[in-house]
N, C-alpha and C positions, 0 to 999 in steps of 0.2 A: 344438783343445783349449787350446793356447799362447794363443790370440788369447783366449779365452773367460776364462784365469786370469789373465792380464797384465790383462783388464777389471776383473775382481776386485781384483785388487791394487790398482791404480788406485783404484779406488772406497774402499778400505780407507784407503789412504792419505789421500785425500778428508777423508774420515769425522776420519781421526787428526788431519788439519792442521785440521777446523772446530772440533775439542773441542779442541784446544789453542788455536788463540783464541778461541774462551768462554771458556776456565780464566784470559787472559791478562785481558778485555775485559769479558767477564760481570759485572752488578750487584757491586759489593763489598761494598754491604750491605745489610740490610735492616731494615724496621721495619713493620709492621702492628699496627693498633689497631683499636678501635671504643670508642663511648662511648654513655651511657647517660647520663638522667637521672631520680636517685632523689629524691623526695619528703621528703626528710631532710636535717638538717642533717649537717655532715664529724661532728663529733662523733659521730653516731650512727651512721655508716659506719661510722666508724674499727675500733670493736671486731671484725667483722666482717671485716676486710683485716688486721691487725695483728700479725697471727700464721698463721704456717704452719696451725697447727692449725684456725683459723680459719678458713682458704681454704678448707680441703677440704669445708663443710655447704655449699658453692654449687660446687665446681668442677664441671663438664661432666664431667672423665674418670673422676671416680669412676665413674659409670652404664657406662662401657664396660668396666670390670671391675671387678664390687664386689667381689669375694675378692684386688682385689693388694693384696701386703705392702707394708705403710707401717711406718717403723721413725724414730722421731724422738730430736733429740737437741738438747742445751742448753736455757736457759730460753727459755719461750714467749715471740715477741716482743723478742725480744733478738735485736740484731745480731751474726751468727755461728751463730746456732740454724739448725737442718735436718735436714731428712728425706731420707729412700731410698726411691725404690717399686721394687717388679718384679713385672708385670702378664704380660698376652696380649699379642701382636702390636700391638694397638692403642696398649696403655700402655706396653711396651716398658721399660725399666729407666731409673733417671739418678738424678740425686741434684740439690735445692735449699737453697740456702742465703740466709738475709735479709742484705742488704747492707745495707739502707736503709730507717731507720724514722721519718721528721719528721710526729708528730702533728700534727693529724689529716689531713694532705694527702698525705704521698707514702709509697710504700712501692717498694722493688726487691727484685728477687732476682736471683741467679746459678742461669743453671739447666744442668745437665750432663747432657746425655743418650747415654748406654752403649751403648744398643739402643733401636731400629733404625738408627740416625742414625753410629751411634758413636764417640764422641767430641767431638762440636759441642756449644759452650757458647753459649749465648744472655743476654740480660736480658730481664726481665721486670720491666711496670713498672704499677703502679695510681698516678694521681694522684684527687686528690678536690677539687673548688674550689665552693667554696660562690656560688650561684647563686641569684637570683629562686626563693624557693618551696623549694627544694630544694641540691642538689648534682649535680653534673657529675662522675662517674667516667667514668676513659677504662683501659681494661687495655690494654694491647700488650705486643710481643715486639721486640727488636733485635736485632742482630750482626753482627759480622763475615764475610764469605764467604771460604773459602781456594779454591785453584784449582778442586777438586774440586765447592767450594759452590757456583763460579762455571757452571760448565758446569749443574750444577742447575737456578740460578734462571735461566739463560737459557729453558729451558721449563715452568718452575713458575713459578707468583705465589702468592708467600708469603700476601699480603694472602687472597687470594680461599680460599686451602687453609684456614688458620684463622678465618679472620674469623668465620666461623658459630658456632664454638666461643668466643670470645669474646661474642659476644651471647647463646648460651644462657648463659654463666656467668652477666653483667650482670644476665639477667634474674632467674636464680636469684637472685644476691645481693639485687636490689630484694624477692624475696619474701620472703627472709631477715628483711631492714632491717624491711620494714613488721610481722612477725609478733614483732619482740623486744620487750621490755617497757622501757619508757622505767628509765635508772640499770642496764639489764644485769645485771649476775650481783653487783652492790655494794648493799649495805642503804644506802638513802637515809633519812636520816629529818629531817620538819620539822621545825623545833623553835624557838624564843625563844629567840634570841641574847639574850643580856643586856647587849652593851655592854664595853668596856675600856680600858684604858690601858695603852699600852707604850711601855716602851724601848727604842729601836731604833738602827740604825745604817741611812739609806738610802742607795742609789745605786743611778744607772745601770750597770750589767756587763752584760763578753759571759758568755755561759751556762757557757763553759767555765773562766771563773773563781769559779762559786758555791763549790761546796768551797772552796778557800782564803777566800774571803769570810767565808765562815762560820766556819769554822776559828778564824780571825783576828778577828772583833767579836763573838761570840755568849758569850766568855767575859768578853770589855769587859764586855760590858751586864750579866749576870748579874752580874758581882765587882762592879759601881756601885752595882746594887738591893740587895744583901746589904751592902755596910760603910755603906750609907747608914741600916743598921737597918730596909726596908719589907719587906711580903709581898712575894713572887712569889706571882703565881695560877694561874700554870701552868706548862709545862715550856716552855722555848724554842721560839720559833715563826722562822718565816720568812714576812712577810706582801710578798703581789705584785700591783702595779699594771697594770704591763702584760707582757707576754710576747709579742714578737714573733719566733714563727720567723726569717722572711726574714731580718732581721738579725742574729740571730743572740744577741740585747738581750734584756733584762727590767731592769724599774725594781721594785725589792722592798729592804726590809729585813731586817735579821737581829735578831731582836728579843727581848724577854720583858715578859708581862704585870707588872701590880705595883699594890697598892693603897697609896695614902697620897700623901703631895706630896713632890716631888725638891725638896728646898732649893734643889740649883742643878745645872742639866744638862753634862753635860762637855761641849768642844767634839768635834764630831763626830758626835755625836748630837743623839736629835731625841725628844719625845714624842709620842705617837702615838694620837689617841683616835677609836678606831673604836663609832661611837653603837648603841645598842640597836636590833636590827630583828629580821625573821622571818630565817629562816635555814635552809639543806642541808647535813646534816653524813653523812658518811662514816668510817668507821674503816676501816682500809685497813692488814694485817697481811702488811706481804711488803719485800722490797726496794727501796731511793730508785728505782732504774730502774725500778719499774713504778710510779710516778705519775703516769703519763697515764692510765693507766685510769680511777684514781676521778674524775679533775678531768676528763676527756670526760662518762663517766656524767652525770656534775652538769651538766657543758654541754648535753648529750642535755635529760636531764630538765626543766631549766629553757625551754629551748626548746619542747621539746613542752607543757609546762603553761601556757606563756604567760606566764611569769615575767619579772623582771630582776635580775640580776645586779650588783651593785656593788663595785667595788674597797675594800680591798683582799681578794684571797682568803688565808685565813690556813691554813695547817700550820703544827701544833704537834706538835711531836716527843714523843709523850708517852713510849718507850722514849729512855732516855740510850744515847744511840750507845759514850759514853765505857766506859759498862757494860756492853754488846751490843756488839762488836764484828760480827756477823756482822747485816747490815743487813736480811735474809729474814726475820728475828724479831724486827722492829721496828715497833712499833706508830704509828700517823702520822693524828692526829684533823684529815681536813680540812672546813672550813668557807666555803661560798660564802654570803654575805648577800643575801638578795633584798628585792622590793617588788612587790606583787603592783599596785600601779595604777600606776606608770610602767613605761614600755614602751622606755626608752632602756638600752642597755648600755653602760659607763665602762670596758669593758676589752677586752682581747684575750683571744680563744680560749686559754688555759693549757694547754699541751702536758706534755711532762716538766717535772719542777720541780725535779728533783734527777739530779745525773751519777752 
């Protein structure tokens, strides 16, 4: 019987010494993806990933329990916004949060799961890269393993457990993308641009100096056009050439319509006369942080119609900020200029346009 329990021990210990080096040795991290490719341009993706609220008409887990509590919080699509489920055994509890929102290509989340897991925090990550024909989404998951996670993945493969569920999602989302109506849930409407002239102030900036940009020249240009004696024809705009995520750039000015002749241009400024053409205009009644939506919509839409697109894209602030202080109730008329027989685009995809 001694011989028989000293075996045991033995073997326990065994046992103890291999799980302590997996916990020590075991993968440290992990990352599992899959990708898909959707028939659409990132623009028409984007609406679709962009928001928590958004993910759940394609996630996979909904089906495994459609009565778990979902409880959301902050503005949709905003960095920091997030939800709480708590589900069956399958869905288990946690909570997500958006870390990371660069229209129309990358979205993150933080995700924190309570149960079954509980306590592991992962990332989760949708990119979108515009592709031959279509877009290339990729979903995956990442993270850290602590000793505990480590003895895990020594005989789990993370990749192989989820990977299924990330292609059913992909696939849902492609049936998603292809069933939305070109411009989303934003009134598009064609219409005869007439043409204008503005006073502007241009330049190259990184994105995170717009506000003060504007701050700083949008009352120049207005105070010029007023002691000069001319109309303004509209409220303050902000017209944009290009918009390059990656760097982080856009070339735009900060401007205001005006009819009659400038005697003489201050140094600094520039005149600006964007010609009469067909045109996509939006009115767009919510906060500067959600103006990616209407300016995708209009990239969606253009795209899908066969359209193009010419610089520059103009917002004009038709609510005075000075008089709104709360920027949710601020009206924002944007304007893309198209041509329906050339087939070249002069700009970059427009993402947010306001911090």
């Amino acid at each position: 019987m001694k011989k028989v329990l000293r075996i045991l021990l033995l073997i326990v210990l065994v046992l103890i010494g291999i799980l302590i080096v997996l916990g020590l040795v075991g993968p440290k991290s992990y990352d599992a993806s899959r990708s898909a490719f959707i028939p659409a341009a990132p623009a028409q993706v984007w609406p679709h990933v962009s928001s928590l609220q958004a993910m759940q008409t394609w996630s996979p887990w909904i089906e495994r329990d459609p009565d778990m509590t979902i409880e959301y919080s902050g503005e949709a699509g905003q960095v920091g916004s997030s939800y709480t489920w708590s589900g069956n055994d399958q869905v288990g509890k946690g909570e997500q949060t958006l870390t990371k929102a660069d229209a129309p290509y990358q979205v993150e989340t933080e995700l924190k799961f309570f149960m079954p897991w509980g306590g592991g925090v992962s990332t989760s990550y949708l990119s979108i890269a515009d592709t031959t024909g279509g877009s290339k989404v990729t979903w995956g998951l990442r993270g850290d393993n602590d000793f505990i996670g480590r003895i895990f993945a020594s005989f789990m493969n993370m990749d192989a457990a989820i990977g299924k569920d990330f292609e059913e999602g992909l696939a849902a989302l492609k049936e998603v993308v292809a069933a939305a109506p070109a411009g989303g849930d934003y009134a598009i409407q064609e219409v005869a641009y007439p043409g204008g002239q503005y006073l502007g102030v241009r330049s190259n900036i990184s994105m995170d100096q717009m506000q003060p940009f504007f701050g700083t020249n949008l009352p120049k240009v207005v105070g010029t056009v007023q002691q000069a004696g001319l109309q303004m024809t509209g409220m303050p705009c902000g017209l944009y050439y290009v918009w390059d995520m990656e760097k982080g750039m856009t070339d735009m000015a900060a401007a205001v319509g005006f009819s009659g002749k400038l005697a003489k241009v201050p140094d600094g400024m520039t005149v600006i006369d964007v010609p009469a053409s067909k045109a996509l205009v939006v009115d767009y009644l919510g906060g500067y942080s959600g103006l990616a939506g209407p300016h995708n919509a209009l990239d969606a839409y253009i795209q899908e119609k066969g359209l193009s697109h010419f610089a520059p894209a103009i917002e004009e602030y038709v609510t005075d900020p000075g008089a709104e202080p709360d920027s949710t109730k601020c009206l924002t008329r944007i304007t893309h200029t198209i041509n329906r027989q050339e087939r070249h685009r002069s700009h970059a995809t427009y993402g947010q346009v306001c911090s």
